[in-house]
C-alpha positions in Angstrom: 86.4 125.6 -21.9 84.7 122.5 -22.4 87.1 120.4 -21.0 87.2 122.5 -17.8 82.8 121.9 -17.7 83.7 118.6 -18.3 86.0 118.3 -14.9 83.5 120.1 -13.0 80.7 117.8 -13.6 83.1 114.8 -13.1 83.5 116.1 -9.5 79.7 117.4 -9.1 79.1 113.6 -10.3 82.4 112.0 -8.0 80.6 114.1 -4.9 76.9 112.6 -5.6 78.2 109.4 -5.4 80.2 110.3 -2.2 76.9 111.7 -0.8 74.8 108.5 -1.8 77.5 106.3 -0.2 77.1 107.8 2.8 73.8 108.2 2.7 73.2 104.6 2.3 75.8 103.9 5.0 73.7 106.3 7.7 70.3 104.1 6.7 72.3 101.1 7.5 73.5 102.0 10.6 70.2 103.7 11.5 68.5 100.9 10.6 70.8 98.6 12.6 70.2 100.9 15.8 66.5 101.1 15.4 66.6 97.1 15.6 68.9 96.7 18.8 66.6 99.7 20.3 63.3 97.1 19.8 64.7 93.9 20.3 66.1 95.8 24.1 62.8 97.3 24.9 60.5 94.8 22.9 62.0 91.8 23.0 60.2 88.7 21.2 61.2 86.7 24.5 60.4 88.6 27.7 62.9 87.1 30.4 60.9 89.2 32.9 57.9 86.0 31.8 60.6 83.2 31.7 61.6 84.4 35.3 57.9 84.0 36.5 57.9 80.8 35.0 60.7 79.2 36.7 59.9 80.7 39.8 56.5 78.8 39.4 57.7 75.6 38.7 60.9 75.8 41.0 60.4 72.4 42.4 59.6 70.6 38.8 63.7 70.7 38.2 64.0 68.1 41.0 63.0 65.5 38.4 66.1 64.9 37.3 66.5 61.0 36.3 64.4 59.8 33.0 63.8 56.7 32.2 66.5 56.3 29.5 66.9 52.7 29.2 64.5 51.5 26.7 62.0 54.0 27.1 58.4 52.9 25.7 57.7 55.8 23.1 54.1 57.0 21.9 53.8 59.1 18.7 51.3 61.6 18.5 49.4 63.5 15.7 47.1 66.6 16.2 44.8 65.9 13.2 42.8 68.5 11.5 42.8 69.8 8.1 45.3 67.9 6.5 43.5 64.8 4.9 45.3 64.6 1.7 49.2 64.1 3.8 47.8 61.6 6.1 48.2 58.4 4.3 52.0 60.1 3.5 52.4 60.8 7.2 51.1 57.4 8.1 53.7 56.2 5.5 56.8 57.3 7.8 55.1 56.1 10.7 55.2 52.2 9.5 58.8 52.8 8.3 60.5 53.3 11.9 63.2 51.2 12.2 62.2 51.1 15.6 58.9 50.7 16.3 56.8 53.4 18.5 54.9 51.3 21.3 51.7 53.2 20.4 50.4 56.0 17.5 48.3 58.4 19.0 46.1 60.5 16.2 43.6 63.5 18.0 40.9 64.5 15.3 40.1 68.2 16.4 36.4 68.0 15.1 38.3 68.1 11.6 35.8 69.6 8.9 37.7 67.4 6.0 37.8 63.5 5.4 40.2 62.9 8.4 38.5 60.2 10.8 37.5 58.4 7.9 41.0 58.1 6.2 42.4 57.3 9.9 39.9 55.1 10.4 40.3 52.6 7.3 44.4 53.0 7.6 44.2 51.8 11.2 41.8 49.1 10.7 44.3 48.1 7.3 47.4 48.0 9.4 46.5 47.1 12.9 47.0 43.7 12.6 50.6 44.0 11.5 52.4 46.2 13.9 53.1 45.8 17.3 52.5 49.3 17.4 49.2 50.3 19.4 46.9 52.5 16.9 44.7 54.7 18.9 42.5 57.4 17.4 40.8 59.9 19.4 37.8 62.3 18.7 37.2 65.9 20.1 33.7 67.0 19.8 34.7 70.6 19.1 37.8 72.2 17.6 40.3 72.9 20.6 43.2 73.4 18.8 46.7 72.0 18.5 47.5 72.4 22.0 45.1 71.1 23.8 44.9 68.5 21.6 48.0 67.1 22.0 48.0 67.5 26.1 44.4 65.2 25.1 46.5 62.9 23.1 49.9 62.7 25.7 47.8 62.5 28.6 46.1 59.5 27.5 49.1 58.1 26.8 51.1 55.5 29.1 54.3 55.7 27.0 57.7 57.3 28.7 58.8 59.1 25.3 56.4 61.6 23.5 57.1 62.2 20.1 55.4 64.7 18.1 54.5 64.8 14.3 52.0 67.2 12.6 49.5 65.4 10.5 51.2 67.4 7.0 55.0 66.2 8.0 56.8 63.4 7.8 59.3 61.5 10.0 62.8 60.8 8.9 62.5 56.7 8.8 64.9 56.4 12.1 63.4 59.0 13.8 62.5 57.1 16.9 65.4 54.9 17.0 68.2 58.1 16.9 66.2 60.2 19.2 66.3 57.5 21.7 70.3 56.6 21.2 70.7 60.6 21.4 68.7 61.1 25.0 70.4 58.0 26.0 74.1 59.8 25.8 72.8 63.0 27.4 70.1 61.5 30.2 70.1 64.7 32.0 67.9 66.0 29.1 64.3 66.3 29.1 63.7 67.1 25.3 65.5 66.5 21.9 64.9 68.7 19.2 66.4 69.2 15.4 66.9 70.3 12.4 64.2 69.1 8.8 64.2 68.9 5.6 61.4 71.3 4.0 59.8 69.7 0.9 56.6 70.4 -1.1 54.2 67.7 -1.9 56.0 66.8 -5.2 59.6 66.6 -3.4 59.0 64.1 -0.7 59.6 61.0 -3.0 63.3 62.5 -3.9 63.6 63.7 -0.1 66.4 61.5 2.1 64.4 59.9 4.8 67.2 57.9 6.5 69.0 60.5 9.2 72.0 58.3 9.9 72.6 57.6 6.1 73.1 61.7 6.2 75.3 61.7 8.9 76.4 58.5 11.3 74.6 58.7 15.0 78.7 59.3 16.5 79.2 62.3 14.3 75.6 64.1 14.9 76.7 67.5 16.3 74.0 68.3 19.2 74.2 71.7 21.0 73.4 71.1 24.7 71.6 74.0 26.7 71.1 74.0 29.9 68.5 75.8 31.8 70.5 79.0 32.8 70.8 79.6 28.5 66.9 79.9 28.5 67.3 83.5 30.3 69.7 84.7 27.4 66.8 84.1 24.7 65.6 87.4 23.3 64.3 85.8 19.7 61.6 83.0 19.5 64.6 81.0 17.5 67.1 81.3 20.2 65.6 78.4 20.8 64.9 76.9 17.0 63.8 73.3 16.4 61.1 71.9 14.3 58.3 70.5 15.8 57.6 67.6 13.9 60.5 64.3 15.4 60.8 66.5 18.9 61.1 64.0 21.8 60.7 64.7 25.5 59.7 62.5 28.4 56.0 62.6 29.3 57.6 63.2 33.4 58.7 66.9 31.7 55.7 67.7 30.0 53.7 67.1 33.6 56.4 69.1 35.6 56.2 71.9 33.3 52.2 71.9 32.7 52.0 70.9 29.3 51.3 72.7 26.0 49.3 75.6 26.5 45.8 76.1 24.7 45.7 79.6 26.4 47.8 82.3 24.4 47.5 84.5 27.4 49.7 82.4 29.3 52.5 81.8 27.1 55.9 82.9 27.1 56.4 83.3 23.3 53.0 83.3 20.8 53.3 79.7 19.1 52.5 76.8 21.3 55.5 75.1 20.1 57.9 77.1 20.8 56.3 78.3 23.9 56.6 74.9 25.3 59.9 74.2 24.1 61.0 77.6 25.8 59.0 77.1 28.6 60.7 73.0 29.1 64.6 74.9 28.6 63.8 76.8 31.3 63.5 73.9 33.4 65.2 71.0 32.1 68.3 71.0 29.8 67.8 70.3 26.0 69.6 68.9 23.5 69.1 70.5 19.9 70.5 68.5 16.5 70.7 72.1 14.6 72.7 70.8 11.5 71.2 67.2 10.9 67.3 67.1 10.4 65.1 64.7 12.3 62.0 65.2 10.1 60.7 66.1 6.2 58.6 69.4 7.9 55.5 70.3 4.2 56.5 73.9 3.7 53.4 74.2 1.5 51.2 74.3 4.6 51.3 74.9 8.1 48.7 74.5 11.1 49.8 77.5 12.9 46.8 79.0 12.2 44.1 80.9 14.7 43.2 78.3 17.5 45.3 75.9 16.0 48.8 77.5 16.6 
């Protein structure tokens, strides 16, 4: 008798677990359908936007030749709230292997110790560099975006580069991104790959990208315009910002950052911008080696500053 209860429960037991199995199975694939229903009818990246866009700016693809051969390049650094990684991101600026032509830093009415520590480190290192150190003030906080149209526009450089005032460039930075749009000189932007570090980990990071991986064996995934109406996810299109290069000729055609969220294609000015310049120009993207150390302890995407 006992052994017969004991068979019964053994299947009552056997069938629960049958049940949960498939239970678990139909939340998976519910689960999976409720996610391909949103990202159809609410998709992060709405083509019916990136369509408007390139109808806008359907003569800005007729720039077509950039000035590859020894393009002057001009870093610059949207500068507010970060005044303890400055003299760090300073740092990987004096280590370029190749030299930018100028440094442009944008104070965005910062509330911290900014200007001053820009200030004094310019002052200290002017005189050795051939670099050009510029430091520019808004009198109000604009934001990153406007600041660094602010800080490109005032620059005469061909090559923009971008660094956040909390990251740091990979020491050959400016000299691989140049070699790199110098074999593809149909593209108007370069992004990549970076490290992520927190402020105790950036003296162990590697900061030399071709001591990773030689400049001939640096996989880069080239997309041409027509692959900007097949994004659906803001990182369809994924680089960071910090060592992204485009010509300054691209950043005109296709209007610049913009300050206004209304207007962009995708929430964060960065990516925006980098969606909005795919759409126009081809890009080349370094997904597997990293161009930049990007502070994942911190992040200016924040209110009028994203």
């Amino acid at each position: 008798m006992i052994g017969k209860i004991l068979a019964i429960l053994q299947k009552l037991f056997d069938l629960f677990m049958l049940l949960h199995e498939l239970y678990n199975q139909a939340r998976s694939i519910h689960r999976r359908l409720r996610r391909a229903v949103k990202e159809r009818l609410k998709p992060e990246v709405h083509q019916k936007r990136v369509r408007a866009f390139i109808k806008s700016k359907h003569s800005s693809s007729q720039i077509t030749i950039f000035p590859t051969a020894k393009p002057s390049v001009a870093i610059i650094v949207p500068c507010y709230g970060h005044a303890p990684f400055l003299e760090e991101m300073f740092e990987s600026i004096k280590n370029q292997t190749q030299a930018a032509d100028q440094a442009i830093f944008v104070i965005d009415h910062s509330p911290d110790a900014s200007a001053k520590i820009l200030e004094r480190l310019i002052q200290e290192y002017q005189d050795h560099t051939k670099t050009e150190l510029i430091l520019l003030h808004n009198e109000k906080n604009i934001g990153q975006a406007a600041s660094l149209n602010k800080g490109i526009e005032f620059s005469s450089c061909d090559l923009i580069m971008i660094l956040n005032d909390d990251d740091y460039l990979m020491h050959d930075c400016i000299e691989t991104a140049v070699q790199l749009l110098g074999k593809y000189p149909q593209a108007a932007l370069l992004g990549g790959h970076s490290l992520h570090f927190s402020s105790e980990q950036l003296a162990s990071t590697p900061k030399i990208i071709q001591a990773i991986r030689p400049l001939d064996q640096i996989e880069i995934d080239f997309r041409p315009p027509e692959k900007a109406l097949q994004y659906r996810k803001y990182n369809d299109i994924n680089m960071t910002h910090s060592g992204s290069c485009f010509y300054k000729s691209a950043w005109q055609a296709i209007g610049g950052y913009y300050p206004d969220k209304s207007e962009r294609l995708v929430h964060f000015s960065d990516r925006d911008f980098q969606l909005r310049m795919n759409a126009i120009f081809p890009v080349i993207l370094s997904n597997i080696t990293p161009l930049s150390c990007w502070r994942n302890d911190s992040s200016v995407d924040q209110g009028v500053n994203s």
